[in-house]
C-alpha positions as CSV (number, residue, x, y, z in Angstrom):
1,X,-90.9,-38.7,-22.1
2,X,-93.9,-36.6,-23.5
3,X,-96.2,-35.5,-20.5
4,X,-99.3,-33.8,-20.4
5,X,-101.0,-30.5,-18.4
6,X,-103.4,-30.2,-16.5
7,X,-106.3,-29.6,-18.3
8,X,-104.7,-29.9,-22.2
9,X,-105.7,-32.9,-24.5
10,X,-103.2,-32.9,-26.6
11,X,-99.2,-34.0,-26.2
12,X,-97.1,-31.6,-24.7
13,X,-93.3,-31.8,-23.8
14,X,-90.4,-29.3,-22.5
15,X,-87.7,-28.3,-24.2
16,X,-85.5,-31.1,-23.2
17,X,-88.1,-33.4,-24.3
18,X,-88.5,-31.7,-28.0
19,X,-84.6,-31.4,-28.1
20,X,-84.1,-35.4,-27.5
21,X,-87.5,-36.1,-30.0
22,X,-85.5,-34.1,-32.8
23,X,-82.0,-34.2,-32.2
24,X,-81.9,-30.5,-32.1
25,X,-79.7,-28.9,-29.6
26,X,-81.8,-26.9,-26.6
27,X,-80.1,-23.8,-27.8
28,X,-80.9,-23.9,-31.5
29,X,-84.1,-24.9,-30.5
30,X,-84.0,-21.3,-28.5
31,X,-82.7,-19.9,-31.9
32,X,-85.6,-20.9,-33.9
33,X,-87.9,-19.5,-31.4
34,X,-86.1,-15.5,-30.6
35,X,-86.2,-15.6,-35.2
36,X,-89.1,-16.7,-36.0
37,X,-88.7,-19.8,-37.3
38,X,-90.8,-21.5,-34.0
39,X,-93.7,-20.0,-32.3
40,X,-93.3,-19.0,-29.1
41,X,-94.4,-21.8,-26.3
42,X,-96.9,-21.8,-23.8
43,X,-95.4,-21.6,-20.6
44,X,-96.3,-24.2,-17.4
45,X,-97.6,-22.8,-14.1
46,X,-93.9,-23.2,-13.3
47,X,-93.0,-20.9,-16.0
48,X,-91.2,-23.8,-18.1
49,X,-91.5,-23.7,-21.7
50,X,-94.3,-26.1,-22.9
51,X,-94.3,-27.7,-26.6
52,X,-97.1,-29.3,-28.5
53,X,-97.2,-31.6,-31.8
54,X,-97.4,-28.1,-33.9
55,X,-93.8,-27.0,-32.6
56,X,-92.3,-31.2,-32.8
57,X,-93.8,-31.3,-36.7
58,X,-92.6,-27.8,-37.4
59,X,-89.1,-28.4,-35.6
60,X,-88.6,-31.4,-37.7
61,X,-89.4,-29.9,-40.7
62,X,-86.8,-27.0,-40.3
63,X,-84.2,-29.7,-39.3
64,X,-84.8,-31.4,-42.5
65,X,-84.5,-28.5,-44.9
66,X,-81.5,-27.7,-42.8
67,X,-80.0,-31.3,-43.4
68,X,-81.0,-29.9,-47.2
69,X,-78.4,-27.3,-46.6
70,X,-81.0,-24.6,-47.1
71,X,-80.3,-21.3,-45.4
72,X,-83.1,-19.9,-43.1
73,X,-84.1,-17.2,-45.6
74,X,-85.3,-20.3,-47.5
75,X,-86.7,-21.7,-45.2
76,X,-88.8,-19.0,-44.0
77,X,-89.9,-18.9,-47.2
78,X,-91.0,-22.6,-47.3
79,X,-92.9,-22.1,-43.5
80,X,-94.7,-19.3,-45.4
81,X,-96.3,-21.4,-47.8
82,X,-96.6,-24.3,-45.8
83,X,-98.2,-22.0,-43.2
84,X,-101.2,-21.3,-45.8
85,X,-100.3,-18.0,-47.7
86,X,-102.7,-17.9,-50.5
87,X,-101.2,-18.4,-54.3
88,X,-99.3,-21.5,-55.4
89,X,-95.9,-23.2,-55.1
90,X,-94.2,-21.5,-58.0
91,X,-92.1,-19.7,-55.9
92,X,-91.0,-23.1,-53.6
93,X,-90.5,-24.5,-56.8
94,X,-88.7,-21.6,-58.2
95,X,-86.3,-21.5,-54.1
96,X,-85.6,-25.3,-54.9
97,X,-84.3,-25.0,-58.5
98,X,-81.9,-22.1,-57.4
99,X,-81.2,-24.3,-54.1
100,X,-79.9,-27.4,-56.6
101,X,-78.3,-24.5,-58.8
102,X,-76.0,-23.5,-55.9
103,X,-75.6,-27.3,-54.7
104,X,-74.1,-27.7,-58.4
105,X,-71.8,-25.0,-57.6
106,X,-70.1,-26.3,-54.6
107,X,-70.0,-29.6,-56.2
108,X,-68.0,-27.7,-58.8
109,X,-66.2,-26.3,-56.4
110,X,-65.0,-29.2,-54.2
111,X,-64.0,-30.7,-56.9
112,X,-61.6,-28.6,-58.0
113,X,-60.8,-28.4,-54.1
114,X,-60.3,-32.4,-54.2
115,X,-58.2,-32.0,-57.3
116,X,-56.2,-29.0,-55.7
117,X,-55.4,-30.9,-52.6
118,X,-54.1,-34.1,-54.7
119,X,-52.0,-32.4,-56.5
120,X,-50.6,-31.1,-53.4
121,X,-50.5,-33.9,-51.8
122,X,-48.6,-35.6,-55.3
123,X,-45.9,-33.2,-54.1
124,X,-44.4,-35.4,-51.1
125,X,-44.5,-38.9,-51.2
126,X,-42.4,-39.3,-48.3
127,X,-41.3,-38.2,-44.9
128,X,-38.8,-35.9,-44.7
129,X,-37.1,-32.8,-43.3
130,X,-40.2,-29.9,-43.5
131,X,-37.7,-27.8,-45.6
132,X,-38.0,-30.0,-48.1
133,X,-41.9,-30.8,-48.0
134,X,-43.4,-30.4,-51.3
135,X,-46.7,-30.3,-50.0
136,X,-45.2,-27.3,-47.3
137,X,-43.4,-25.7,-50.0
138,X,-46.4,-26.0,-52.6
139,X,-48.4,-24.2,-50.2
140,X,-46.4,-21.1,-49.2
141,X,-45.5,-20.9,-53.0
142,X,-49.3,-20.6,-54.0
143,X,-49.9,-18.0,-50.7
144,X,-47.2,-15.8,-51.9
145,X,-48.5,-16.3,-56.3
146,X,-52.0,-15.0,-54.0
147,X,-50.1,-12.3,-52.8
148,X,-48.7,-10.9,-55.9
149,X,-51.6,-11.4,-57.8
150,X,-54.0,-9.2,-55.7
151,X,-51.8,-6.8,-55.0
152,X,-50.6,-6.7,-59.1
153,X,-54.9,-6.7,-59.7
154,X,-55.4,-3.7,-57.5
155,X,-52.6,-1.7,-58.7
156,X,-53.8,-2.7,-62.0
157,X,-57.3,-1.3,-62.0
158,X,-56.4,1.9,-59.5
159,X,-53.9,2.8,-62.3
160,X,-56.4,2.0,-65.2
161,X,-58.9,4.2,-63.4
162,X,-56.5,6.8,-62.9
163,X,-56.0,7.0,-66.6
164,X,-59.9,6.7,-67.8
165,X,-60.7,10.2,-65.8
166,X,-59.2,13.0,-67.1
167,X,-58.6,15.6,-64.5
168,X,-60.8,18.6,-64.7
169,X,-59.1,22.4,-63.2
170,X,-61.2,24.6,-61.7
């Protein structure tokens, strides 16, 4: 339930009230505030924090970038230009092609994930003794390949490294 101050015109609600109008958790909405993100809020005669439409429409539009899976660097940069900074939106423009550039990535990615766990989970078909799990046994046999292999690639360029400085006697 929105309320109003004395004396103020315009809509104002407390935290809970801004939480419940956005979904937003009361601590993240506390977040937002201590980085930047939200100004701070007036404060009642009771010393409770007090929101207006600004903080609800600004709120809301963080939570939607965030549902965009930006980061809050990006976002900061959007509030900038949203907040009036002079020049134009080449640089959101340029923030949302390397936004869809990494979203490609991790689509990349899980799918080879998705592939990865198949395959795994192609290795038992059936219920049986863990000793004998395919999927258990696929799994510590690909930890262990992990284990060899970094420790093989480290040896490999210490020794390389070794080899490409001569030593110098002084």
């Amino acid at each position: 339930m929105l309320s109003t101050l004395d004396g103020d015109e315009g809509r104002t609600m407390k935290i809970g009230e801004l939480a419940a109008a956005t979904g937003t958790p009361i601590e993240t909405i506390r977040y937002y505030e201590r980085d930047g993100l939200l100004p701070p809020p007036g404060r009642s005669d009771g010393n409770f924090r007090v929101y207006d439409d600004t903080h609800l429409a600004r709120l809301t539009f963080v939570r939607h970038c965030r549902a965009l899976d930006m980061n809050l660097d990006e976002i900061r940069v959007l509030l900038k230009f949203r907040d009036g900074v002079e020049g134009d939106c080449g640089e959101v423009n340029a923030l949302l092609d390397e936004h869809i550039r990494h979203v490609q990535a991790r689509i990349r990615e899980l799918r080879s994930l998705d592939k990865d766990l198949r395959a795994l989970r192609d290795l038992c078909q059936e219920a049986q003794d863990p000793s004998q799990c395919g999927i258990l046994n696929g799994l510590a046999g690909a930890a262990q390949a992990e284990v060899l292999r970094t420790a093989s690639h480290v040896g490999h360029v210490h020794k390389r490294r070794a080899k490409a400085q001569p030593e110098t006697h002084d």
